[in-house]
RODREN-600215 format. One record per residue (C-alpha): x, y, z; residue number from 1. Coordinates in steps of 0.001 Angstrom, whole numbers, plus 524288, in hexadecimal, padded with zeros to 5 digits. Example, Ala and Ser with C-alpha at 12.3 -4.5 7.8 and 13.67 -1.06 7.14 Angstrom:
BEGIN
<site><east>8300C</east><north>7EE6C</north><up>81E78</up><vexro>1</vexro></site>
<site><east>83566</east><north>7FBDC</north><up>81BE4</up><vexro>2</vexro></site>
// end
This chain:
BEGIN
<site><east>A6DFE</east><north>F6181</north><up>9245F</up><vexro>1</vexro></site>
<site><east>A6F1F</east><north>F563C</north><up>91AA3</up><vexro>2</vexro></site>
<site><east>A68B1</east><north>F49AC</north><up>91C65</up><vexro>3</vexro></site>
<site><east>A73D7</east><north>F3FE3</north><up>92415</up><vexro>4</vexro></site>
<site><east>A70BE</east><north>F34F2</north><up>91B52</up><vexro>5</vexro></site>
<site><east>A74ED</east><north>F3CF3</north><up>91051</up><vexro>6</vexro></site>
<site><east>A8027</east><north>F43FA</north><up>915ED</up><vexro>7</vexro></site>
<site><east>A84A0</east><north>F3489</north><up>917AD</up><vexro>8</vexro></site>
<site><east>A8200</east><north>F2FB5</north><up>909D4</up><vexro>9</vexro></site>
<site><east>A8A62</east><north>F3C46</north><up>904EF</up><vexro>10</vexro></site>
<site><east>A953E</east><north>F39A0</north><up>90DC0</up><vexro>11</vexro></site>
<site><east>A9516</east><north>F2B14</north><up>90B25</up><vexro>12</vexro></site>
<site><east>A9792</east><north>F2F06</north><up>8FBBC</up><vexro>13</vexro></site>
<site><east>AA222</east><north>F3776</north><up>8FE56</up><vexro>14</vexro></site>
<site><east>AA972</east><north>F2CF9</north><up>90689</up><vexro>15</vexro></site>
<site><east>AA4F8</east><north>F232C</north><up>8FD06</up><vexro>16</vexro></site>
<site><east>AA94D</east><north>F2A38</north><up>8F031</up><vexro>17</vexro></site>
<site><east>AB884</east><north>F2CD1</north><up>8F9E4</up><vexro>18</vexro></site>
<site><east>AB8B4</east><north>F1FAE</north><up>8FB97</up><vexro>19</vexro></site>
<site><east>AB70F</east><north>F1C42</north><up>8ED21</up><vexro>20</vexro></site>
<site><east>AC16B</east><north>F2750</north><up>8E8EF</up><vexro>21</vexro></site>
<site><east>ACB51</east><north>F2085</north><up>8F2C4</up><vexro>22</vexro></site>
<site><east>AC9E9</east><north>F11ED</north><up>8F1C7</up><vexro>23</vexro></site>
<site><east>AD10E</east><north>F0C91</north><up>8E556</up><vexro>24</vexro></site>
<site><east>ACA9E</east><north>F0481</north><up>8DBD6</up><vexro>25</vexro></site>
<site><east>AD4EC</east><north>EF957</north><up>8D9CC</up><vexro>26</vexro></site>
<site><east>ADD33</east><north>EF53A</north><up>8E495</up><vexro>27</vexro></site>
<site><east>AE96A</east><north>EECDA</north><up>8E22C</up><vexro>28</vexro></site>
<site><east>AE8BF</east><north>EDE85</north><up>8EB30</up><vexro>29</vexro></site>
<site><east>AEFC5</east><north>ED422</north><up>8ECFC</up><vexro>30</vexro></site>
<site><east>AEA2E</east><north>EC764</north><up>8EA3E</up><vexro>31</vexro></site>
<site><east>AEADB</east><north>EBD3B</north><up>8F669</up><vexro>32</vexro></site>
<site><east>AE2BB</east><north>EB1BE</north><up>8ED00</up><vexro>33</vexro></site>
<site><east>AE147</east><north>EAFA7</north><up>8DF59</up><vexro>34</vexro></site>
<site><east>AD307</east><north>EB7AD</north><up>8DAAA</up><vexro>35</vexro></site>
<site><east>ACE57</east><north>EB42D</north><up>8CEA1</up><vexro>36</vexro></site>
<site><east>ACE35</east><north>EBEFD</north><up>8C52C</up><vexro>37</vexro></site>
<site><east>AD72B</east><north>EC6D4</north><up>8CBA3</up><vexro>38</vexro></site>
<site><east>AE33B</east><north>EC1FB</north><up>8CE2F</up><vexro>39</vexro></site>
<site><east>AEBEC</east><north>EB69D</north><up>8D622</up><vexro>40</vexro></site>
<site><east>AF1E4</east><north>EB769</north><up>8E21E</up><vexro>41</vexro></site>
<site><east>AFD2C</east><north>EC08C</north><up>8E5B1</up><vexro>42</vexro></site>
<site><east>AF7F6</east><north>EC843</north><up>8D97A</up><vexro>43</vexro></site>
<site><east>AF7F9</east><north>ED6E9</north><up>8DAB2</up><vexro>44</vexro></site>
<site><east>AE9A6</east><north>EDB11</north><up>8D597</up><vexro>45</vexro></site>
<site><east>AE0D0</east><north>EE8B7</north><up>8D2A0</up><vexro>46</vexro></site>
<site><east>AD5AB</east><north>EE6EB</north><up>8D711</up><vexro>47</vexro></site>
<site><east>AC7B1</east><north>EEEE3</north><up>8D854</up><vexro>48</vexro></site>
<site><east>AC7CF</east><north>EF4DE</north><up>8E6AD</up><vexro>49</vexro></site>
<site><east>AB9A4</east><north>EEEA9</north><up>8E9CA</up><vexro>50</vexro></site>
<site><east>ABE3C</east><north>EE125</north><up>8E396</up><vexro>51</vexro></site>
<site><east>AC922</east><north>EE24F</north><up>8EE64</up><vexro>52</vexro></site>
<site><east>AC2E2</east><north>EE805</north><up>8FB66</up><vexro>53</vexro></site>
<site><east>AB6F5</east><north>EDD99</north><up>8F8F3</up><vexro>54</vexro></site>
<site><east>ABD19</east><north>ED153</north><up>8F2C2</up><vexro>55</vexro></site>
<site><east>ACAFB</east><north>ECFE3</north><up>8F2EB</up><vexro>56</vexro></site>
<site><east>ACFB6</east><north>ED5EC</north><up>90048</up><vexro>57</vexro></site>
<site><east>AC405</east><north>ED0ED</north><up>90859</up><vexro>58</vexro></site>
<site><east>AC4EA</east><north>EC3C3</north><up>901EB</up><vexro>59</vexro></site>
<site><east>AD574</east><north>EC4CF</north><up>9067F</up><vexro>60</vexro></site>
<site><east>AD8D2</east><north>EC1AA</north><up>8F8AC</up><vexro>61</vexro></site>
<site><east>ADFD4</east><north>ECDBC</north><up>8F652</up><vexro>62</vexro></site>
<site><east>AE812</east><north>ED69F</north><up>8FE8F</up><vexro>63</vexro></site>
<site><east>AF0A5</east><north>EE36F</north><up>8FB7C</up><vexro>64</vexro></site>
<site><east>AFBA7</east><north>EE11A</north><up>8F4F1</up><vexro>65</vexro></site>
<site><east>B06EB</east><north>EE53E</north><up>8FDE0</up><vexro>66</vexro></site>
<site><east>B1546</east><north>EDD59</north><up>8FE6D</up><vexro>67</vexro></site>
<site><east>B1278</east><north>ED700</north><up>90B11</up><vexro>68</vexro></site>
<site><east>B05A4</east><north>ED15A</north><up>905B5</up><vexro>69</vexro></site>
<site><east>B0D19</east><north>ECDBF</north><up>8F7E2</up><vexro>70</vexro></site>
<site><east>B16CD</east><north>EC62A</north><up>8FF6A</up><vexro>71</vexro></site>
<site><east>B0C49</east><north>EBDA0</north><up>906EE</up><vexro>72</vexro></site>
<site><east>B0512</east><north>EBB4A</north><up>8FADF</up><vexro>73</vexro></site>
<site><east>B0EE5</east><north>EB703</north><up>8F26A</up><vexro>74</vexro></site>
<site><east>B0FC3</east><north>EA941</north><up>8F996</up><vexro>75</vexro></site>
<site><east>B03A0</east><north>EA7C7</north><up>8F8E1</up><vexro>76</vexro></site>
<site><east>B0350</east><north>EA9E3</north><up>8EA22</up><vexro>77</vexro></site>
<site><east>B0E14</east><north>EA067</north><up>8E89E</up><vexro>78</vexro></site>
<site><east>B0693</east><north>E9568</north><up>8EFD3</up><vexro>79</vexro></site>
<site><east>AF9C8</east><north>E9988</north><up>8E7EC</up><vexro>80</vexro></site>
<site><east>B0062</east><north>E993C</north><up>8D99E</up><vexro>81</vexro></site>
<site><east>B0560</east><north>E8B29</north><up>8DDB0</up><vexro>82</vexro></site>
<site><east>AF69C</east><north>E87F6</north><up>8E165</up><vexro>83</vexro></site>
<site><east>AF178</east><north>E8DBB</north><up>8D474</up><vexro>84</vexro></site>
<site><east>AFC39</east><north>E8530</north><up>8CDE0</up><vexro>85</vexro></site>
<site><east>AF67B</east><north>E7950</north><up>8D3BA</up><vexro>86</vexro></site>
<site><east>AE8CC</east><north>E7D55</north><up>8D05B</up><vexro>87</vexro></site>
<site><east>AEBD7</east><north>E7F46</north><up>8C33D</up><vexro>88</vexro></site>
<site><east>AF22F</east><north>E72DC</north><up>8C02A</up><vexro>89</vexro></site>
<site><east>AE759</east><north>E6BFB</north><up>8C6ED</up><vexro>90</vexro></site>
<site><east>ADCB6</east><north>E75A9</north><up>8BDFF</up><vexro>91</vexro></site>
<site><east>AE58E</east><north>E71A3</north><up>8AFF3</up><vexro>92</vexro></site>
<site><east>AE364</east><north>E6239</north><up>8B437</up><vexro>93</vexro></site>
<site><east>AD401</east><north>E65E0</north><up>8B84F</up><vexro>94</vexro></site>
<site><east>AD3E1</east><north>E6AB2</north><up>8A8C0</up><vexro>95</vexro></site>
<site><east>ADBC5</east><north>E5E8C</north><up>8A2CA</up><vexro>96</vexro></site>
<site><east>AD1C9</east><north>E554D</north><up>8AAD5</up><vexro>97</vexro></site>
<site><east>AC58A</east><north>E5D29</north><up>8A672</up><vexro>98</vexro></site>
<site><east>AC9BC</east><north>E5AED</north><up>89700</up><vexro>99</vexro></site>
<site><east>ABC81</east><north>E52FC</north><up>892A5</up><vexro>100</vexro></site>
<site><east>AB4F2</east><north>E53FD</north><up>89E3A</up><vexro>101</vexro></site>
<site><east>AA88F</east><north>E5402</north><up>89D59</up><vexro>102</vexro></site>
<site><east>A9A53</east><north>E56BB</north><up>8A590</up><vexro>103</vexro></site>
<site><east>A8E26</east><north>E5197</north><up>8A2E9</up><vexro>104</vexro></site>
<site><east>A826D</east><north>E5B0B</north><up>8AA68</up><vexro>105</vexro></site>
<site><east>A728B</east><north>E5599</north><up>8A916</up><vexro>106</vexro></site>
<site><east>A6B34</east><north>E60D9</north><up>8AC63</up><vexro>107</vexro></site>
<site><east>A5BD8</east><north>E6402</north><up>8A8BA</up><vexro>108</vexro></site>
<site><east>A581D</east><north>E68A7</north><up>89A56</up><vexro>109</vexro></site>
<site><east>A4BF0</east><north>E6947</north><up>89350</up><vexro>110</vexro></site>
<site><east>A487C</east><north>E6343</north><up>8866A</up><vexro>111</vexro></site>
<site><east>A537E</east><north>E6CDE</north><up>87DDB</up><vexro>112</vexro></site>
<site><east>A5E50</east><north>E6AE7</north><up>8866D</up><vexro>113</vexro></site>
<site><east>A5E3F</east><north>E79C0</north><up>88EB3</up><vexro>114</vexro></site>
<site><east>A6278</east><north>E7650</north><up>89C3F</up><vexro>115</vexro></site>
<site><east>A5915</east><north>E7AF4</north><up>8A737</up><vexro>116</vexro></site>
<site><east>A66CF</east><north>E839E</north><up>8AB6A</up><vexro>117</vexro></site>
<site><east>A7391</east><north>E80F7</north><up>8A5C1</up><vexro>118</vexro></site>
<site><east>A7FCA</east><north>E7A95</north><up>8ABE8</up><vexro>119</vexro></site>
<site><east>A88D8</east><north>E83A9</north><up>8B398</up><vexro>120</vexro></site>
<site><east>A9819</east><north>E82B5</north><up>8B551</up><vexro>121</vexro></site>
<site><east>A933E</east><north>E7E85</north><up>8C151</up><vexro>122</vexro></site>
<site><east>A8CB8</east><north>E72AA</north><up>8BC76</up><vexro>123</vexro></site>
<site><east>A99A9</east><north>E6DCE</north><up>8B453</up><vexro>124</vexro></site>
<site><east>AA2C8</east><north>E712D</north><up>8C061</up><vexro>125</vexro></site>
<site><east>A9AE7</east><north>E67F7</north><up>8C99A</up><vexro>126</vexro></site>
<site><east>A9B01</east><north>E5D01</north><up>8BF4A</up><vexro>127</vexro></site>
<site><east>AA95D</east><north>E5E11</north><up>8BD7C</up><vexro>128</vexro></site>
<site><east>AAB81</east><north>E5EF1</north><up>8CB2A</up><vexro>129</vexro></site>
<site><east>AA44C</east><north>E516C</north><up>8CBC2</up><vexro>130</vexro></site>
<site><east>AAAE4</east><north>E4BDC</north><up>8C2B4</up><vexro>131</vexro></site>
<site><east>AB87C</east><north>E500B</north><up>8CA52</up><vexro>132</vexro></site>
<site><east>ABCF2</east><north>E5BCE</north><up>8C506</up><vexro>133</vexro></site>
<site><east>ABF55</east><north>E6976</north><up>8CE28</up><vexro>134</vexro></site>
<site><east>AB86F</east><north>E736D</north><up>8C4CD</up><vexro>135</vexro></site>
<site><east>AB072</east><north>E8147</north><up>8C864</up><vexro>136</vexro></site>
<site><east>AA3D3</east><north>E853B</north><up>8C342</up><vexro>137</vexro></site>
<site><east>AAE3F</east><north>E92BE</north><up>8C0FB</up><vexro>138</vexro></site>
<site><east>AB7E0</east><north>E88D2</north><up>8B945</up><vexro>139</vexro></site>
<site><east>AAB14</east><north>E850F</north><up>8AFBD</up><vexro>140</vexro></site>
<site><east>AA85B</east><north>E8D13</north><up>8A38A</up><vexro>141</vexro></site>
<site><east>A9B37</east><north>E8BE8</north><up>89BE3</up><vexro>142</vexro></site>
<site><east>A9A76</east><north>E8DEB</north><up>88D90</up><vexro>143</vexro></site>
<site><east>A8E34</east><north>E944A</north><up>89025</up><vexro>144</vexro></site>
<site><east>A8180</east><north>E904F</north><up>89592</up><vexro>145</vexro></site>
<site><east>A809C</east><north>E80DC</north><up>89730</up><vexro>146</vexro></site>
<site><east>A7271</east><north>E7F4D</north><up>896E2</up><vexro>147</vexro></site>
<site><east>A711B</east><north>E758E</north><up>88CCA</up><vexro>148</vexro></site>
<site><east>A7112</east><north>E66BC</north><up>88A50</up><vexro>149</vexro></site>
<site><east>A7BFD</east><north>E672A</north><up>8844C</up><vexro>150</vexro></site>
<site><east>A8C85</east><north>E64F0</north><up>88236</up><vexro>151</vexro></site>
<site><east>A951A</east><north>E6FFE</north><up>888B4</up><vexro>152</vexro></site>
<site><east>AA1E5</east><north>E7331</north><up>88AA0</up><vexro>153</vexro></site>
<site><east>AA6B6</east><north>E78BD</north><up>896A5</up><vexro>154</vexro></site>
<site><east>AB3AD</east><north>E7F23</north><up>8999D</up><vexro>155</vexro></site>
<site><east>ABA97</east><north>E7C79</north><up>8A71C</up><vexro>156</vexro></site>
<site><east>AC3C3</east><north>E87A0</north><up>8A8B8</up><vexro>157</vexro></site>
<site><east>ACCFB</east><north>E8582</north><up>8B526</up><vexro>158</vexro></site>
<site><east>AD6D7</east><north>E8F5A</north><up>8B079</up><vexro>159</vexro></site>
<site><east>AD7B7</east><north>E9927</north><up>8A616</up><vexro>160</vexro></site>
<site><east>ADEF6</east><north>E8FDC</north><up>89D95</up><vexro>161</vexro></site>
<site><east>AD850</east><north>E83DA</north><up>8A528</up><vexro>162</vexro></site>
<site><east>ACD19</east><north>E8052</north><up>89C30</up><vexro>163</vexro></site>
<site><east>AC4F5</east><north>E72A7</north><up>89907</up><vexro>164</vexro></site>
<site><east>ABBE3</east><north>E71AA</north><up>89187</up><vexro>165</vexro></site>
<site><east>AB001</east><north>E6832</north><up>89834</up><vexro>166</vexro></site>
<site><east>AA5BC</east><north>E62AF</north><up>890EC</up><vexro>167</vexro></site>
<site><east>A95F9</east><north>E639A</north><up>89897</up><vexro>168</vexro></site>
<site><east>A8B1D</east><north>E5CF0</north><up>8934C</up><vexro>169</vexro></site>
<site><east>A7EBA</east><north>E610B</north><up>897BE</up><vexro>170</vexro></site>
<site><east>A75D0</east><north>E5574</north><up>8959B</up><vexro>171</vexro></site>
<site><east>A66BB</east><north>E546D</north><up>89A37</up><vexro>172</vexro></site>
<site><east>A6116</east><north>E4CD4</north><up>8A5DF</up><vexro>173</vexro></site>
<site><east>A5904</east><north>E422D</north><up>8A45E</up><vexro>174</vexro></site>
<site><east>A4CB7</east><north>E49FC</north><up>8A4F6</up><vexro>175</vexro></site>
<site><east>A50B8</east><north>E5351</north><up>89B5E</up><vexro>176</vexro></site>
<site><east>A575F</east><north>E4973</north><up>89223</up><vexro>177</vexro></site>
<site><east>A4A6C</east><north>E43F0</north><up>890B1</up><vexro>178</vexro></site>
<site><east>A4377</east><north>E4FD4</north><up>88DD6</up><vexro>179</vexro></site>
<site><east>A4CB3</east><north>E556F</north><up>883FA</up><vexro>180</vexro></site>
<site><east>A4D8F</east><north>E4893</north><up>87C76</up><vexro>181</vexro></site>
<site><east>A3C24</east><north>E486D</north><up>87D83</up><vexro>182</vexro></site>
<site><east>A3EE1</east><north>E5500</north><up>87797</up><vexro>183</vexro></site>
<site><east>A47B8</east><north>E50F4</north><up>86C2F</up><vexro>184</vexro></site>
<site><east>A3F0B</east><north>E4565</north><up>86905</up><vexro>185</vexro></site>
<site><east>A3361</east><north>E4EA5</north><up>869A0</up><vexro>186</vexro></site>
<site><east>A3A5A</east><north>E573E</north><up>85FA2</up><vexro>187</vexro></site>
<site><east>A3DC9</east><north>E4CE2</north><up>85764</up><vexro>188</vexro></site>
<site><east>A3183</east><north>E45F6</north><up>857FC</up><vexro>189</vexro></site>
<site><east>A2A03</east><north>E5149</north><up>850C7</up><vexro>190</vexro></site>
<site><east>A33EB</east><north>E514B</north><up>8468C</up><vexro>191</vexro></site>
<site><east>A33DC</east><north>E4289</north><up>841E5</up><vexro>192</vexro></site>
<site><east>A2650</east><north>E4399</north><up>8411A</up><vexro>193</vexro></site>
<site><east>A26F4</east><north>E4CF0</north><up>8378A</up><vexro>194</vexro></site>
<site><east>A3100</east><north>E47ED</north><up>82DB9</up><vexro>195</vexro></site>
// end
């Protein structure tokens, strides 16, 4: 007679392979809130099955799309695309008042300007939230690494088409301002000596 364990493990592959052959691999839902990257509400959307049974329908932002469930969420979409409206003239005037904005971050450097880390989106959202303005480390986008003494240029993108452009300077602290300028007059020293 066959070892139990084993007789399990074969059995549990069997059921588990049925399973696989039976469950679909999309699964058409429809959307009860707006998910980024897939879709608004009252959208109709394919969707992976596991994306669904783990994310979506636990999460109640999706449910089958049947007529009954159409008709409840299509007053709710209404009253949603009027919010979104409202958002999105309040997002164009965030971009009109961010036109020549500009942050000014001291951090730590050492004598040729490297940063000991860089700045993060982050870093520039909590300025500009100081300074008054409602903007996400997700709404920042670097040009790169910021891990320099140096002039950047950062875009604020609210929208796809909602872009401003925000200028960062990255200046030294006192402590390092002192030793990159003992560095420069080191450097400098040397050569006037030997001219």
């Amino acid at each position: 007679m066959p070892d139990k364990s084993v007789r399990h493990s074969r059995n549990y592959r069997s059921t588990q392979k049925e399973f696989e052959e039976t469950m679909p691999h999309t699964m058409k839902l429809l959307l009860k809130e707006s998910v980024k990257h897939v879709g608004k509400v009252g959208d109709v959307v394919e969707v992976s099955a596991g994306f669904a049974r783990n994310f979506l329908l636990p999460q109640d932002l999706a449910v089958k799309p049947t007529p009954g469930n159409m008709k409840k969420i299509e007053a709710r979409r209404q009253e949603i695309e009027r919010m979104e409206r409202e958002k999105r003239s309040e997002q164009e005037a965030l971009i009109k008042q961010l036109e020549g904005v500009e942050v000014t971050l001291e951090r730590r450097a050492n004598e040729q300007g490297h940063l000991f880390g860089s700045v993060t989106a982050t870093d520039i959202s909590k300025s500009l939230q100081a300074q008054g303005f409602n903007i996400n480390p997700d709404d920042v986008n670097l040009p790169g690494r910021l891990d320099r003494i140096e002039k950047y240029t950062v875009k604020v993108k609210l929208a796809e088409d909602l872009v401003s452009d925000v200028k960062v300077w990255v200046a030294p602290d006192a402590e390092s301002k002192a030793s990159i300028e003992a560095a420069q007059k080191a450097a400098a020293t040397p050569a006037a000596e030997n001219a």
